[in-house]
PDB file of N, CA, C and O in Angstrom, chain B, residues numbered from 101:
ATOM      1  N   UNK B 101      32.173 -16.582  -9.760  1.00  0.00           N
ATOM      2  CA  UNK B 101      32.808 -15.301  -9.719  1.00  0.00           C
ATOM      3  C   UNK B 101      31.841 -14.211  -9.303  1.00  0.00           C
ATOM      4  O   UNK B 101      30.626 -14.406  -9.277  1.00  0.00           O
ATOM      5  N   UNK B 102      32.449 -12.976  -8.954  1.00  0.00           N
ATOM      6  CA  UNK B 102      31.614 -12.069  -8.638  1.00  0.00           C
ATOM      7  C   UNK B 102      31.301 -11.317  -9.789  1.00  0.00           C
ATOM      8  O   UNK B 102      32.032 -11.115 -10.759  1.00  0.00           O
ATOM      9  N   UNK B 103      29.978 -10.860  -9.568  1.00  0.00           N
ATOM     10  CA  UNK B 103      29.208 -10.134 -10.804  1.00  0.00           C
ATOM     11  C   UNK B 103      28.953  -9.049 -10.800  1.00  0.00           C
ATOM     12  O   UNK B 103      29.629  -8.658  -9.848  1.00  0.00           O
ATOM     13  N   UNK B 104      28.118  -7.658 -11.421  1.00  0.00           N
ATOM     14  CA  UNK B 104      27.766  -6.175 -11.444  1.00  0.00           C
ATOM     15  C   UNK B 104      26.775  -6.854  -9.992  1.00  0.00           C
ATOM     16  O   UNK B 104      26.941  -6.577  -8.804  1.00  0.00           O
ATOM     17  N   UNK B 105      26.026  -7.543 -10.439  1.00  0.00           N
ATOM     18  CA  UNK B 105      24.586  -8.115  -9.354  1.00  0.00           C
ATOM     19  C   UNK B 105      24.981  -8.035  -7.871  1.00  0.00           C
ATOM     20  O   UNK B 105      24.535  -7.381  -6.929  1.00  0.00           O
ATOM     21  N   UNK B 106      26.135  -9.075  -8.014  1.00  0.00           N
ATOM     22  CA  UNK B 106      26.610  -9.215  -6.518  1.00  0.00           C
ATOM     23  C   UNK B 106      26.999  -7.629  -5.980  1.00  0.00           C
ATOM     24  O   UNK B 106      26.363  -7.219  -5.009  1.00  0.00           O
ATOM     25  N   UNK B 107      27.687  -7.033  -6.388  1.00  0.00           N
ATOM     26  CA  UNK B 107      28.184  -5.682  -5.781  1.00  0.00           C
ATOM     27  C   UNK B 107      26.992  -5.212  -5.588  1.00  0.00           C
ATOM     28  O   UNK B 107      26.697  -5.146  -4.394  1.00  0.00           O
ATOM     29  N   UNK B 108      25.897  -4.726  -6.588  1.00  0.00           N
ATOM     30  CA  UNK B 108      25.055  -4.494  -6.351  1.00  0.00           C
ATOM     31  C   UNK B 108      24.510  -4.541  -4.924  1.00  0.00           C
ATOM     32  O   UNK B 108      24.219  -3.674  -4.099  1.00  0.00           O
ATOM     33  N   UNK B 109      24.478  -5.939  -4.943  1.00  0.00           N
ATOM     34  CA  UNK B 109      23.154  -6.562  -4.001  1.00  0.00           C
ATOM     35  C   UNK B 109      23.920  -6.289  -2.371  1.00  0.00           C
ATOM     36  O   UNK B 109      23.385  -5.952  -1.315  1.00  0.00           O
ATOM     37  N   UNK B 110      25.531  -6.623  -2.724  1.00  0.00           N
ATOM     38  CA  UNK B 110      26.114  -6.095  -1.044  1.00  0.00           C
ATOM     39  C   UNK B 110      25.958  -4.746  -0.965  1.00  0.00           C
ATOM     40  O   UNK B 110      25.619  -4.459   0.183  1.00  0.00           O
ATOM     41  N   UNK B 111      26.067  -3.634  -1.773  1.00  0.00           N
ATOM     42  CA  UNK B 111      25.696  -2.337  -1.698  1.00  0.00           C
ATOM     43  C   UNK B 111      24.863  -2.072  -0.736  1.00  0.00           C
ATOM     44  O   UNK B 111      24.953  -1.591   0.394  1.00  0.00           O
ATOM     45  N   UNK B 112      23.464  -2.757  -1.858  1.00  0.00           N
ATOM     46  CA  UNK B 112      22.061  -2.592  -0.841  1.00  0.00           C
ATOM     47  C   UNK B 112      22.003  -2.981   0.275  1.00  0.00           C
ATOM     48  O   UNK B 112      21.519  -2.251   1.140  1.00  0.00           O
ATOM     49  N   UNK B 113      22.607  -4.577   0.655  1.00  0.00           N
ATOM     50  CA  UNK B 113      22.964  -4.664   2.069  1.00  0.00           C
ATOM     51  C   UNK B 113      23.462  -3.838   2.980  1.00  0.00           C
ATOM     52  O   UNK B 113      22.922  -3.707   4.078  1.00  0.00           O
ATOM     53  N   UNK B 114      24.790  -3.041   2.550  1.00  0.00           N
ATOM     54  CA  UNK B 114      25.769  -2.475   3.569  1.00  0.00           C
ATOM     55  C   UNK B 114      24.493  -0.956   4.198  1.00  0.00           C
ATOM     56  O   UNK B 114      24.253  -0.611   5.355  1.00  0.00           O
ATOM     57  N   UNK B 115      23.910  -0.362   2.808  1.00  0.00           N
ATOM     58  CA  UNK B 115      22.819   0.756   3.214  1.00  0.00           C
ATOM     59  C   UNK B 115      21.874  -0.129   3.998  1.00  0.00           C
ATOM     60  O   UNK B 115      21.784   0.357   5.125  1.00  0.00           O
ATOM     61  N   UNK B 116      21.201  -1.114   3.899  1.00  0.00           N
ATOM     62  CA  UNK B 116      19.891  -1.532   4.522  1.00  0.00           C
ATOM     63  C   UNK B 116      20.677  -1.547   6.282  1.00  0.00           C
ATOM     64  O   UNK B 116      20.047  -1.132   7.255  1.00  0.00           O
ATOM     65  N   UNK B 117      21.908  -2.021   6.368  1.00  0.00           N
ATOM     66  CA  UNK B 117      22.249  -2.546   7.843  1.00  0.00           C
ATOM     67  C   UNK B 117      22.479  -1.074   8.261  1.00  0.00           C
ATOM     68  O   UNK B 117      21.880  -0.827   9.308  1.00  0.00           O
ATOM     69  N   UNK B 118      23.230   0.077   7.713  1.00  0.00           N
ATOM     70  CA  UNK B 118      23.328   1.119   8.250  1.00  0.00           C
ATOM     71  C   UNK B 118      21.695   2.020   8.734  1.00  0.00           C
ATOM     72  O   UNK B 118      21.441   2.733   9.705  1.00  0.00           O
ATOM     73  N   UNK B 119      20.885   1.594   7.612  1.00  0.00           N
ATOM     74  CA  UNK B 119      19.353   2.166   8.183  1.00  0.00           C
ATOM     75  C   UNK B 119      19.281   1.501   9.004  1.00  0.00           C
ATOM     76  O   UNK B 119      18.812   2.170   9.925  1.00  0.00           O
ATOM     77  N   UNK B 120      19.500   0.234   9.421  1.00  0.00           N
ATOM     78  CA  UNK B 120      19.182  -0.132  10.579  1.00  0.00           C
ATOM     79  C   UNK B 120      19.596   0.078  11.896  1.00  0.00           C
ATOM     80  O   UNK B 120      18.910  -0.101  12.902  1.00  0.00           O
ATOM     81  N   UNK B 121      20.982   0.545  11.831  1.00  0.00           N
ATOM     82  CA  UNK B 121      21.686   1.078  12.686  1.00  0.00           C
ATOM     83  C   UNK B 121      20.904   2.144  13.580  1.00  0.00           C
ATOM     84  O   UNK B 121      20.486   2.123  14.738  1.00  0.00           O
ATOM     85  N   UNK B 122      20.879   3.340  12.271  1.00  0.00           N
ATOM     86  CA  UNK B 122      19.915   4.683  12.664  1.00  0.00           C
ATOM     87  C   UNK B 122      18.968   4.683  13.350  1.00  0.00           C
ATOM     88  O   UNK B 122      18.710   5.213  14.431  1.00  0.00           O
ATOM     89  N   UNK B 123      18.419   4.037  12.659  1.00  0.00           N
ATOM     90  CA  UNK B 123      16.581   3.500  13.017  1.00  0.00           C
ATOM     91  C   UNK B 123      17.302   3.147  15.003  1.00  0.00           C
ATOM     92  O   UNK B 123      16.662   3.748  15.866  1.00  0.00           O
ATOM     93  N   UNK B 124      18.015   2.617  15.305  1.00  0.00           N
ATOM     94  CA  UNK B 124      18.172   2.125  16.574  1.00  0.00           C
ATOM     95  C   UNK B 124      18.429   3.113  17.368  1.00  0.00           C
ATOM     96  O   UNK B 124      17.875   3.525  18.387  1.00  0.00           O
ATOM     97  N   UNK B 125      19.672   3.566  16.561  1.00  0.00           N
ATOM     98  CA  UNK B 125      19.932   5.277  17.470  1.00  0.00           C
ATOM     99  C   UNK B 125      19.072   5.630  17.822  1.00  0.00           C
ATOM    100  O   UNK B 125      18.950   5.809  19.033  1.00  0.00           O
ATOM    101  N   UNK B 126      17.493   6.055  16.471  1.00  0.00           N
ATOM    102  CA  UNK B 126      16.623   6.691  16.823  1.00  0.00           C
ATOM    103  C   UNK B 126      15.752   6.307  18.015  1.00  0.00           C
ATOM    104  O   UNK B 126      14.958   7.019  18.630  1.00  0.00           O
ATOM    105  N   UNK B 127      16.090   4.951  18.222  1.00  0.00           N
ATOM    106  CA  UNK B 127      14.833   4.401  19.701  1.00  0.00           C
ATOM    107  C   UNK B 127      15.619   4.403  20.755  1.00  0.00           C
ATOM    108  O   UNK B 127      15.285   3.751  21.743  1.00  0.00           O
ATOM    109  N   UNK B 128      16.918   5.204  20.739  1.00  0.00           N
ATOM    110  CA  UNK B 128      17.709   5.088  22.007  1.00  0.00           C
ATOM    111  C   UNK B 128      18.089   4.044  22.489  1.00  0.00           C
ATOM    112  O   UNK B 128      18.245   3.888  23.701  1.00  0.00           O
ATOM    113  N   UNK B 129      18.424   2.646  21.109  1.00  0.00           N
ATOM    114  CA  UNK B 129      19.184   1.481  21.518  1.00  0.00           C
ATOM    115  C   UNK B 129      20.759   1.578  21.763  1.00  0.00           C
ATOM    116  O   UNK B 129      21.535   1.834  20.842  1.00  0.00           O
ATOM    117  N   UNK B 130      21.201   1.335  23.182  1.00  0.00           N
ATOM    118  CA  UNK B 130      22.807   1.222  23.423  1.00  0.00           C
ATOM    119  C   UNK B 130      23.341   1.273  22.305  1.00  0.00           C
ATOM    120  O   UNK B 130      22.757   0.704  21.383  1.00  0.00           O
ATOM    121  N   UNK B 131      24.513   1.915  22.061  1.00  0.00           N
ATOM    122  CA  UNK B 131      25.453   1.383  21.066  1.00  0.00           C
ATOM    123  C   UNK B 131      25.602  -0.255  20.796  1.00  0.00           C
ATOM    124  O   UNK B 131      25.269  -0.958  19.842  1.00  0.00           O
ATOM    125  N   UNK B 132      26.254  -0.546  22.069  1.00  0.00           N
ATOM    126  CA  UNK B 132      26.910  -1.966  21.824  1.00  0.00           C
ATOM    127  C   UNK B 132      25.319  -2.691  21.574  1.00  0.00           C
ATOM    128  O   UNK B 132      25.256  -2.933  20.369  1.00  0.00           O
ATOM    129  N   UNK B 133      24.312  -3.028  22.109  1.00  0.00           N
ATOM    130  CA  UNK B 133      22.955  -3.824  21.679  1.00  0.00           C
ATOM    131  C   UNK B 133      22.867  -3.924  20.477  1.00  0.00           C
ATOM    132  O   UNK B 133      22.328  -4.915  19.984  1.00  0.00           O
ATOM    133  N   UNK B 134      23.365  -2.942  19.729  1.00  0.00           N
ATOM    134  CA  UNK B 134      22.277  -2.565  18.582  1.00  0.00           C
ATOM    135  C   UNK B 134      22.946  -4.010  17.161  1.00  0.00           C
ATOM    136  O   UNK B 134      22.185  -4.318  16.243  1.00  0.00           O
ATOM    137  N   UNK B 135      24.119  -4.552  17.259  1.00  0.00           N
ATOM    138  CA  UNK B 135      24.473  -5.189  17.085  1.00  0.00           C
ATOM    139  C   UNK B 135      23.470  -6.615  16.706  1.00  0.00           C
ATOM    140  O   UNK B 135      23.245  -7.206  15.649  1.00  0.00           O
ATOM    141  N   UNK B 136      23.024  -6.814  18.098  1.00  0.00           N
ATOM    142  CA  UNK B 136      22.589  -8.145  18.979  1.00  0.00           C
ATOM    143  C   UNK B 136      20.781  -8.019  18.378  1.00  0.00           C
ATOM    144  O   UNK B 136      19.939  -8.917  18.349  1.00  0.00           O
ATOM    145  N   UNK B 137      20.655  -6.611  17.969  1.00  0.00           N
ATOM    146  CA  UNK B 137      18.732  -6.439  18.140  1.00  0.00           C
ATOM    147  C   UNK B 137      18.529  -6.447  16.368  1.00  0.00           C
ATOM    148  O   UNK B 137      17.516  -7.007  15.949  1.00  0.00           O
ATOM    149  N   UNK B 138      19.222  -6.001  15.640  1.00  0.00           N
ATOM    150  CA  UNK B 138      18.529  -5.406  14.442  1.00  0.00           C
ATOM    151  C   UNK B 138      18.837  -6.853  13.386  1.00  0.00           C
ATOM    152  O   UNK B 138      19.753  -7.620  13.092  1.00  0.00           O
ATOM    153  N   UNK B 139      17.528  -6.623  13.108  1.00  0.00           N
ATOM    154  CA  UNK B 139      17.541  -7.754  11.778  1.00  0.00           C
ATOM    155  C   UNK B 139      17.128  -7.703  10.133  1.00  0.00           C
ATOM    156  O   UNK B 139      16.250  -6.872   9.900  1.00  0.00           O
ATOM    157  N   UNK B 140      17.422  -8.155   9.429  1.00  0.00           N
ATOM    158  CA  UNK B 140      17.200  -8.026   7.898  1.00  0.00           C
ATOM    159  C   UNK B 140      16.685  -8.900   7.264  1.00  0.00           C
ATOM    160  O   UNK B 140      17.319  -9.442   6.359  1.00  0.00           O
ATOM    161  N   UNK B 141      14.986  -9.389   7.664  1.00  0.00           N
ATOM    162  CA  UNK B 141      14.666 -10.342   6.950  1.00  0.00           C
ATOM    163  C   UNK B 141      14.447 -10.715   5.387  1.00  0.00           C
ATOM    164  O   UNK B 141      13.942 -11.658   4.777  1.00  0.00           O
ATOM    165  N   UNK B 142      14.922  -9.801   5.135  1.00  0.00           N
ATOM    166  CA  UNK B 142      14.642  -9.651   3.608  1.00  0.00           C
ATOM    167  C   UNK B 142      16.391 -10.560   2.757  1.00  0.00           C
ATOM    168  O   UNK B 142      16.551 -11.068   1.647  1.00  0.00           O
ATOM    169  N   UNK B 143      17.395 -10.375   3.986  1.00  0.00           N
ATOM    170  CA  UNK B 143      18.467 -11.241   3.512  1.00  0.00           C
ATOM    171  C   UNK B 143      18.561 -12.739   4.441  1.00  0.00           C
ATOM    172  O   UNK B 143      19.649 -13.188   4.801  1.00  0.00           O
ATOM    173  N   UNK B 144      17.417 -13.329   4.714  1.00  0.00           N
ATOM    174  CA  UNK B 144      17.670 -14.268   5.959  1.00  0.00           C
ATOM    175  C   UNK B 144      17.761 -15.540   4.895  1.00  0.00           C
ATOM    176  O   UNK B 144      18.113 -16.423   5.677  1.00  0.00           O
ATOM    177  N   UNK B 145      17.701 -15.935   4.097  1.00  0.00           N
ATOM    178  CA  UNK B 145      17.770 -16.699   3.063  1.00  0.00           C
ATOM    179  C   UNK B 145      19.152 -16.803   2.396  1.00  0.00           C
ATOM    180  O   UNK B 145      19.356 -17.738   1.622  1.00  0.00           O
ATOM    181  N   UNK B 146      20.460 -15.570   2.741  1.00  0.00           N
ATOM    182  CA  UNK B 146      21.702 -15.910   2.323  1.00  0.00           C
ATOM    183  C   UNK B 146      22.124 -16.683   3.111  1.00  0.00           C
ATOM    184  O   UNK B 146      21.682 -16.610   4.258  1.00  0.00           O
ATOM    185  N   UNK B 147      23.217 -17.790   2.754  1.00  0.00           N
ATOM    186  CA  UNK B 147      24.065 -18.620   3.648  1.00  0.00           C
ATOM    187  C   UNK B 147      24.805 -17.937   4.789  1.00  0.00           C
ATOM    188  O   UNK B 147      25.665 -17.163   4.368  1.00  0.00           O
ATOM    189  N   UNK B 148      24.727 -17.995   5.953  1.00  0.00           N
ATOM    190  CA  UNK B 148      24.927 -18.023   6.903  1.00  0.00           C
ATOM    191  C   UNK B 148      24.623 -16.541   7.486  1.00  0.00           C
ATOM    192  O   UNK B 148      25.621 -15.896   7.805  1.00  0.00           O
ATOM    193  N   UNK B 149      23.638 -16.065   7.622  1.00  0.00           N
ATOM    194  CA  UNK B 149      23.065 -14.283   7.759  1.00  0.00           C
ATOM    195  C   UNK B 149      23.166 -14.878   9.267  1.00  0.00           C
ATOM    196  O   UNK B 149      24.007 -14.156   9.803  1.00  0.00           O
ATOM    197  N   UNK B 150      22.833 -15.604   9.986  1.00  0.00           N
ATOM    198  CA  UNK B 150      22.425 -15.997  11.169  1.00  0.00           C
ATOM    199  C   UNK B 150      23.984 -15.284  11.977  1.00  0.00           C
ATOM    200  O   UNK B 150      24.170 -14.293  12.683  1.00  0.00           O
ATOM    201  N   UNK B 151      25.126 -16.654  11.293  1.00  0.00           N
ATOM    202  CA  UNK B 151      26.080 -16.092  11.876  1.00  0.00           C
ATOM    203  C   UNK B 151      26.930 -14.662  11.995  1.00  0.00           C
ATOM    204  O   UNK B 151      27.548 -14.048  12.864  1.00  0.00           O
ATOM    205  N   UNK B 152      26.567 -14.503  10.535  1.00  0.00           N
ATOM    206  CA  UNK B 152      27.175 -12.963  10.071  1.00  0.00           C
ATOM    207  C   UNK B 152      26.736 -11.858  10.392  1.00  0.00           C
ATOM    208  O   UNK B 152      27.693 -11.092  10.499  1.00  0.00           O
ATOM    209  N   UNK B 153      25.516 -11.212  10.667  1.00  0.00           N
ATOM    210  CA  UNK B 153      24.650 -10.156  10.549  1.00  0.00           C
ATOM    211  C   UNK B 153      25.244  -9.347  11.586  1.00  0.00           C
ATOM    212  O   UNK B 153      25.557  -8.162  11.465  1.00  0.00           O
ATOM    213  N   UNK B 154      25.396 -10.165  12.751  1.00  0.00           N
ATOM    214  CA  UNK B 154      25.669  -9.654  14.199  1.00  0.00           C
ATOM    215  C   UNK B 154      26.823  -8.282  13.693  1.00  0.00           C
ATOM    216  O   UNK B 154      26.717  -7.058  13.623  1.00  0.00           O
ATOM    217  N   UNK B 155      28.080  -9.435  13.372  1.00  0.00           N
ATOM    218  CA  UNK B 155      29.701  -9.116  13.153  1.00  0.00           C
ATOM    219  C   UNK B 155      29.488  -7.983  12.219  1.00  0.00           C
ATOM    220  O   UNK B 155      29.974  -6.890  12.509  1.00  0.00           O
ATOM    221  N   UNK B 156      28.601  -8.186  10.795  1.00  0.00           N
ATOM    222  CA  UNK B 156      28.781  -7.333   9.667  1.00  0.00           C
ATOM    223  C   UNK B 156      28.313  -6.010  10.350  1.00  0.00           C
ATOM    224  O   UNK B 156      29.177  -5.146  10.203  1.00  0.00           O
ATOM    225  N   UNK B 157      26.958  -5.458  11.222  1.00  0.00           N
ATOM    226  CA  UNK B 157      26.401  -4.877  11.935  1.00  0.00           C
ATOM    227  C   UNK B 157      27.930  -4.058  12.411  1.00  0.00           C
ATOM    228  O   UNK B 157      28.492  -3.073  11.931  1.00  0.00           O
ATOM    229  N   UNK B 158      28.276  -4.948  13.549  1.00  0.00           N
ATOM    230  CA  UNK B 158      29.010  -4.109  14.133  1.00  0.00           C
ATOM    231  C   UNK B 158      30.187  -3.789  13.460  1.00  0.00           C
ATOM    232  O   UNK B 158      30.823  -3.047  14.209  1.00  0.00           O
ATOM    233  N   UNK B 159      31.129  -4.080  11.853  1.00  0.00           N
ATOM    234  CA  UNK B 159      32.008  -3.416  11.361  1.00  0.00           C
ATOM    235  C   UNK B 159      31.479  -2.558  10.803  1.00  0.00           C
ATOM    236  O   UNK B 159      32.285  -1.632  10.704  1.00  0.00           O
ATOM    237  N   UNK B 160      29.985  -2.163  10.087  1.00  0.00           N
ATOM    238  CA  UNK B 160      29.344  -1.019   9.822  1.00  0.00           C
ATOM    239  C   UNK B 160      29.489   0.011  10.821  1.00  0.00           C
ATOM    240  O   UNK B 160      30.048   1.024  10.402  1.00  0.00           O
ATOM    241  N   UNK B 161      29.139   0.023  12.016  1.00  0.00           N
ATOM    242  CA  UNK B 161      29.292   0.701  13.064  1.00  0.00           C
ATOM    243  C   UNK B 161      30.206   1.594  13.581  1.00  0.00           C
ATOM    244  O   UNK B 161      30.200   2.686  14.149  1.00  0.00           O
ATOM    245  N   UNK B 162      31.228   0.521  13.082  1.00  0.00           N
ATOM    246  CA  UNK B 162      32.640   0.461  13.201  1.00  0.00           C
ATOM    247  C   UNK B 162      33.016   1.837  12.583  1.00  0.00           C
ATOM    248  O   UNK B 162      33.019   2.953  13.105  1.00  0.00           O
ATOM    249  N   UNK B 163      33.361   1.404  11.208  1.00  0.00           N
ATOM    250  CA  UNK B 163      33.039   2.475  10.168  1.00  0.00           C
ATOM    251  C   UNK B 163      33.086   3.608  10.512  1.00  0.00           C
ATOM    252  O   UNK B 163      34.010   4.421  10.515  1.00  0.00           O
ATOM    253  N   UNK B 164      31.773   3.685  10.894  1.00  0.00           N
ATOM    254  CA  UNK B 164      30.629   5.018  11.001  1.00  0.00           C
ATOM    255  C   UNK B 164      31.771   6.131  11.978  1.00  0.00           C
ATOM    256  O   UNK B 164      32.266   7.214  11.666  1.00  0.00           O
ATOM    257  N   UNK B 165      31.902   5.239  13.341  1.00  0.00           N
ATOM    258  CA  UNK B 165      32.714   6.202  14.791  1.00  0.00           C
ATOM    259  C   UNK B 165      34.217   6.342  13.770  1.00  0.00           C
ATOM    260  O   UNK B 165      34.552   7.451  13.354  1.00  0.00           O
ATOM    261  N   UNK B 166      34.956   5.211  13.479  1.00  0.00           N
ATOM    262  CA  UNK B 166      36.411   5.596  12.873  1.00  0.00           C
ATOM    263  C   UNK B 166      37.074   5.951  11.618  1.00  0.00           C
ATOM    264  O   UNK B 166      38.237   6.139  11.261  1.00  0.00           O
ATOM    265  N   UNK B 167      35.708   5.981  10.981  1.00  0.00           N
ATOM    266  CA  UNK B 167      35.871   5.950   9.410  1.00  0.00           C
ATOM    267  C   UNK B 167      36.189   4.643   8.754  1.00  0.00           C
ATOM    268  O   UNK B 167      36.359   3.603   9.391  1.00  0.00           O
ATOM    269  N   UNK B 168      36.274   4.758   7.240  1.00  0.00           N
ATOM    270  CA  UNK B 168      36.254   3.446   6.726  1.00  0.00           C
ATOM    271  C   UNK B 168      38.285   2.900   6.865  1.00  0.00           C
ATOM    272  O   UNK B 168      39.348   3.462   6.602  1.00  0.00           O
ATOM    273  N   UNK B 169      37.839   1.417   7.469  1.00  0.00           N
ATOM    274  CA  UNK B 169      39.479   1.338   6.626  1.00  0.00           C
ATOM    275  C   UNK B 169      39.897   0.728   5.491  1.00  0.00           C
ATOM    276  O   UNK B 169      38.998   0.217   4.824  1.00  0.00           O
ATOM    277  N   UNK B 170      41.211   0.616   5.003  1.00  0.00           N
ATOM    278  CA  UNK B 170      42.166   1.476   5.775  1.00  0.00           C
ATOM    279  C   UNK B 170      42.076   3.094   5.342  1.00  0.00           C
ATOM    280  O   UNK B 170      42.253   3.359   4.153  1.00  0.00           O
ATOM    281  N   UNK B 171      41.887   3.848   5.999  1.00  0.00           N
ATOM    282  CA  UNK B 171      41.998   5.392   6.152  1.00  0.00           C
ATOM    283  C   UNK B 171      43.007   5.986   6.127  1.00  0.00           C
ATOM    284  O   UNK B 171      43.842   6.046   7.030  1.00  0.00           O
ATOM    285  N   UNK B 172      43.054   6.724   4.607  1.00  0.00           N
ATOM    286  CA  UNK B 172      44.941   7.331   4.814  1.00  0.00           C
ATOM    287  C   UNK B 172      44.130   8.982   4.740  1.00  0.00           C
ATOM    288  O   UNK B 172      42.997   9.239   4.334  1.00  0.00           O
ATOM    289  N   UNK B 173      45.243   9.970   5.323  1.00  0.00           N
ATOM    290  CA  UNK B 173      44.503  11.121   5.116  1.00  0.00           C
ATOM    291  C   UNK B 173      45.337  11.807   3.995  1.00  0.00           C
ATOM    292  O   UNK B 173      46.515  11.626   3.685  1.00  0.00           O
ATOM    293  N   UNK B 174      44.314  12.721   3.428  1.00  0.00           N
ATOM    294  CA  UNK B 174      44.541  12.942   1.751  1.00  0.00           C
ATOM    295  C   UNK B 174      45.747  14.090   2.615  1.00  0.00           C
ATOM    296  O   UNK B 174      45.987  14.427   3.774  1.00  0.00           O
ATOM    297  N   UNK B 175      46.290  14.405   1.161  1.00  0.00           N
ATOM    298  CA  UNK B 175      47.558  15.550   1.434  1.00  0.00           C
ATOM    299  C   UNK B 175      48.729  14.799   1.544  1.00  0.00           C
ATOM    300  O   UNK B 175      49.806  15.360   1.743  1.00  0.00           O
TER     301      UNK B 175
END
């Protein structure tokens, strides 16, 4: 089951991939690259980061330009 830990620990993930994001902006990496370039060795030891990182990367991204979903607007 999921634990306080686990939320935790994806928390820190979802912030570590968004610094990483930035950090790319900041070197004037393409949007779409930035996906394909940034890495988190500090989670390369979870089951399957290899396949995931890319995808999770770019729904962070995602996010960021459309907001989170699903997005209802207040009022």
């Amino acid at each position: 089951g999921c634990t306080k830990v686990h939320v935790e620990e994806e928390k820190q993930f979802i912030s570590d991939i968004r610094n990483a994001i930035f950090a790319e902006f900041q070197k004037g990496t393409p949007a779409f690259e930035i996906p394909g370039v940034i890495e988190l060795p500090q989670y390369s030891h979870w089951a399957h980061y290899d396949d995931w990182l890319e995808i999770n990367a770019l729904r962070v991204m995602l996010d960021l330009w459309m907001g989170p979903y699903p997005w209802v607007p207040e009022g």
